[in-house]
C-alpha positions in Angstrom: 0.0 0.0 0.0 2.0 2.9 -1.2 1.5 6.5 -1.6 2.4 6.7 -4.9 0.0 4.1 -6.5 -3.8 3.2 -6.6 -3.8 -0.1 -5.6 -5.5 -2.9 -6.9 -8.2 -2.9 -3.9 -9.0 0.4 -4.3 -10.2 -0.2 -8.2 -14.2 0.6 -7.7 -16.7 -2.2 -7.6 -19.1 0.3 -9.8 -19.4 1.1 -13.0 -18.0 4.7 -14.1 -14.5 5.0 -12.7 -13.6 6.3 -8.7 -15.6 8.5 -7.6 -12.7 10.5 -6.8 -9.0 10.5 -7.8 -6.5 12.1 -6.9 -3.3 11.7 -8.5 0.6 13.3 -7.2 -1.4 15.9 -5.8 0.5 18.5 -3.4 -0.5 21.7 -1.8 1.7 23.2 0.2 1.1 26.4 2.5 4.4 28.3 3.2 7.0 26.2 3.3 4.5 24.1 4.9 3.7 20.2 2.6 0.3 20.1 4.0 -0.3 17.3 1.3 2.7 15.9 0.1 2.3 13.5 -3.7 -0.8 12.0 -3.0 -2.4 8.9 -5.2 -5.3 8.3 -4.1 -8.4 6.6 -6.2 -12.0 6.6 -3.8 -14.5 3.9 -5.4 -18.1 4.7 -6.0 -21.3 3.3 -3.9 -18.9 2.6 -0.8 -17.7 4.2 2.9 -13.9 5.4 2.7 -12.6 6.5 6.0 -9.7 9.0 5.5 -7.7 9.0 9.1 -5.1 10.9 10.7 -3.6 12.6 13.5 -4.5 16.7 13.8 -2.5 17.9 11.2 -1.9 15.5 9.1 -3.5 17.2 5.8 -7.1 16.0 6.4 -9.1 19.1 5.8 -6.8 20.6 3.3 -7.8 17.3 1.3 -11.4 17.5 1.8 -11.0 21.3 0.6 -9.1 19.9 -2.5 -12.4 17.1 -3.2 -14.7 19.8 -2.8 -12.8 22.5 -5.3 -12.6 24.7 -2.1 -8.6 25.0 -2.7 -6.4 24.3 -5.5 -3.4 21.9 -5.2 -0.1 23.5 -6.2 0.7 20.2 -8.5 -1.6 16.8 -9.9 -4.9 16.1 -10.9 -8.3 16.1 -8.6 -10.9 14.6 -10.7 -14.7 13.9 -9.1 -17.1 12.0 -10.6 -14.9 12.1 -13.8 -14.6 15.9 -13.5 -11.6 17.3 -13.4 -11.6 20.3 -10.9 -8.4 22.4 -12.5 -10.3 23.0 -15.3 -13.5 23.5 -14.4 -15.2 27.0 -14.7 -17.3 28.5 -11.6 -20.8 27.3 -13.3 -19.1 24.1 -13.9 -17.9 24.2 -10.6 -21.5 24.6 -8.8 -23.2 22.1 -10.9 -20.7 19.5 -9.5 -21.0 20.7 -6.2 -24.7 19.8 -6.6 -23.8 16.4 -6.9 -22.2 16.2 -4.0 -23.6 16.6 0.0 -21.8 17.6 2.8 -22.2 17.4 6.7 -19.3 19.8 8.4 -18.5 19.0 11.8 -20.3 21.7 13.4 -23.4 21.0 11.0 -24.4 24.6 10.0 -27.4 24.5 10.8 -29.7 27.7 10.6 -30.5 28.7 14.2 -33.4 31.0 13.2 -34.7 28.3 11.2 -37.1 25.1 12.0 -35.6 21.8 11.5 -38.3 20.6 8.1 -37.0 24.0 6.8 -33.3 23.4 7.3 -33.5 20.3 5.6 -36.0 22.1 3.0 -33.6 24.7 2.6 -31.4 23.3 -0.4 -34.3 21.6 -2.0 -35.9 25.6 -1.8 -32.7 27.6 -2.8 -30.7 25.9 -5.0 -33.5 23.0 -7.1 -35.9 25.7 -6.9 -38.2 22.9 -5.5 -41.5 24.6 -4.5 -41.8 25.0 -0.7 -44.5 23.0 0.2 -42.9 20.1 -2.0 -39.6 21.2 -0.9 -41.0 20.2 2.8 -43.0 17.5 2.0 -39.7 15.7 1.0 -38.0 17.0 4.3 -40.5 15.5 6.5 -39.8 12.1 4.9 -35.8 12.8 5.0 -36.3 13.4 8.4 -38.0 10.4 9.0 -35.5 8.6 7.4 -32.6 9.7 9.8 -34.9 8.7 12.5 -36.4 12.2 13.9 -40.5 11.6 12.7 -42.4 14.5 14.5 -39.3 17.0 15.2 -39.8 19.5 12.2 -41.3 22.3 13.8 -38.4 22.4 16.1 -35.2 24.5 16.1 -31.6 23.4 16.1 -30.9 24.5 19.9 -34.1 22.4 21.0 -32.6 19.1 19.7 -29.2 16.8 21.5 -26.2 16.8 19.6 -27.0 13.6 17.9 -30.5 15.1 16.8 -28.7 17.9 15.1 -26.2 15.5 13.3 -29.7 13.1 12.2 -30.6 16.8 10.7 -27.3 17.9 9.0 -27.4 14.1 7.5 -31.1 14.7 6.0 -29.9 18.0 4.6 -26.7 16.3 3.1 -29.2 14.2 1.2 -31.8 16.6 0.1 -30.4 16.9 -3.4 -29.7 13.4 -3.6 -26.4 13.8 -4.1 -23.9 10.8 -5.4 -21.3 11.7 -2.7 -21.6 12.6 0.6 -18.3 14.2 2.5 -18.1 13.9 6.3 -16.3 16.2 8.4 -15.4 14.4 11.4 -19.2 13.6 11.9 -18.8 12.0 15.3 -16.7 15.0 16.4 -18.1 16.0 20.1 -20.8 13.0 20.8 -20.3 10.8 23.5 -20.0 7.2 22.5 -23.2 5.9 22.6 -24.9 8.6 20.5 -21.5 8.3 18.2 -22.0 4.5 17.8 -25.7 5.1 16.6 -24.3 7.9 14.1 -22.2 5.5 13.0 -24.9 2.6 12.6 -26.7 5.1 10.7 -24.5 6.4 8.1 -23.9 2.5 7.5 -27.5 1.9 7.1 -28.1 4.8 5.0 -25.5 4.0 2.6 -26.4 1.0 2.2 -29.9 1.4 1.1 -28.8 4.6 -1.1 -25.7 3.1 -2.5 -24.2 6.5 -2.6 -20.9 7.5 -1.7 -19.8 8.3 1.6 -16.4 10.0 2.2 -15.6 10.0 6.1 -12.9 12.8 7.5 -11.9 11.7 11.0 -9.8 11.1 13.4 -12.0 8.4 15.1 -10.5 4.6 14.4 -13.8 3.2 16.3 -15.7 4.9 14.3 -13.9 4.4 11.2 -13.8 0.5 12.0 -18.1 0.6 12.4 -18.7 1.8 8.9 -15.8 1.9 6.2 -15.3 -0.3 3.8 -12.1 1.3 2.7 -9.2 3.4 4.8 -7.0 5.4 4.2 -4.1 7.2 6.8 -2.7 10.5 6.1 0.3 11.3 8.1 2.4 14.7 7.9 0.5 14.9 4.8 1.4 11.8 3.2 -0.9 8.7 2.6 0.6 6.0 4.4 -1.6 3.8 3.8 -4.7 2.7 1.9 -6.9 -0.1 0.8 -9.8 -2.5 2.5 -10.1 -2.0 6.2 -8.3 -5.6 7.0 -5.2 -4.7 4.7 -4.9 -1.0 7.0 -5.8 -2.7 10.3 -3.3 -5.4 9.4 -0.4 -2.9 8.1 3.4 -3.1 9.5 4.3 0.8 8.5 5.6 2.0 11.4 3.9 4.9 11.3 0.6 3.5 10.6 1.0 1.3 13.3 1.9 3.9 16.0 -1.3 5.5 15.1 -3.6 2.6 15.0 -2.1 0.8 18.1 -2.5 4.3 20.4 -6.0 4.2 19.5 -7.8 0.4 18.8 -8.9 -1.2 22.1 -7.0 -4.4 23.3 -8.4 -7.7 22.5 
């Protein structure tokens, strides 16, 4: 599992190529490699895990998926696009094709819950607002919150809002989803039920799921693929078993600091 190839497990089990690939990509801030030669091909209809210590080059790369940032060298290509030269219009009609839950989940305080979720559907599909929350209602039962609409954000538990940024992330039925540490702040129990159901969601959707985080318990719950990024560098990547089972030293330090005993 090197960082300078796409290795054989990594090819996608779907039709249509990785959903994302990266390839010798490096950004660098300052004399700072915050993403050093990076190979990396994400397949379709699956959960990849992307790992790391704090500051290992995980956000910069989820900027780089997302078009946020440019890399300073390689190619980023999503869903077959490649991001370099795409033009802003291009640019925003990709984004549309892919969600996103950020690790704070944005949620609109002022607004109810049916109309946060609505709020894509409304102002970017141009979805009619009472169809727009017609199809909230039954996203929001989906992530397991029947009944809540009418409330705000700061009425709900942490888990609650995350079940809410989750339904927004799918309003526009997007064919990847991009996690930002989405377990970030729970405590355990509530995380392990996130977890159980971002794997049950994917799973009946079939879309997508690209997971930043630093959590290896979480990351052993739902991914089907892992990477590790370490001082910007992918140390490792491929099926969970081939990472868990990895002798780079540096992907060991990390994993064995962090996986519970037995």
């Amino acid at each position: 599992m090197s960082d300078s190839t796409i290795p054989d497990s990594a090819a996608p089990e779907h039709t249509g190529g990785p959903a994302v690939l990266l390839e010798h990509v490096a950004k660098r801030f300052g004399d700072h490699a915050a993403i050093d030669d990076v190979t990396l091909a994400i397949p379709r209809g699956r959960i990849t895990a992307l790992l790391g210590p704090s500051g290992s080059g995980k956000s910069t790369l989820l900027r780089l998926i997302t078009g946020l940032s440019r890399p300073d060298a390689g190619s980023v290509r999503v869903l077959g696009e490649e991001l370099s030269t795409l033009p802003r219009g291009g640019l925003l009609k990709l984004r549309r094709r892919m969600g996103m839950l950020f690790q704070d989940n944005a949620l609109f305080q002022s607004l109810t819950v049916v109309d946060n979720v609505a709020f894509p559907l409304v102002r970017v599909a141009r979805v009619p607002t009472a169809e727009a929350k017609r199809r909230a209602l039954a996203l929001l039962e989906q992530v397991g919150l029947p009944g809540l609409g009418e409330r705000r954000p700061d009425e709900l538990s942490g888990g609650q809002r995350k079940r809410v940024a989750l339904a927004r992330a799918l309003a526009l039925e997007p064919e990847v989803v991009l996690f930002d540490e989405p377990t970030s702040g729970l405590d355990p129990q509530t995380s392990a039920a996130i977890d159980a159901l971002l794997r049950e969601t994917q799973r009946r959707l079939g879309t997508t799921f690209v997971v930043i985080t630093h959590d290896i318990i979480s990351a052993a719950a739902i991914a089907d693929h892992v990477g590790l990024l370490v001082d910007g560098k992918l140390r490792a990547f491929g099926s969970k078993d081939e990472v868990w089972s990895s002798t780079d030293p540096q992907v060991r330090a990390f994993l064995d600091r962090r996986l519970p005993a037995g």
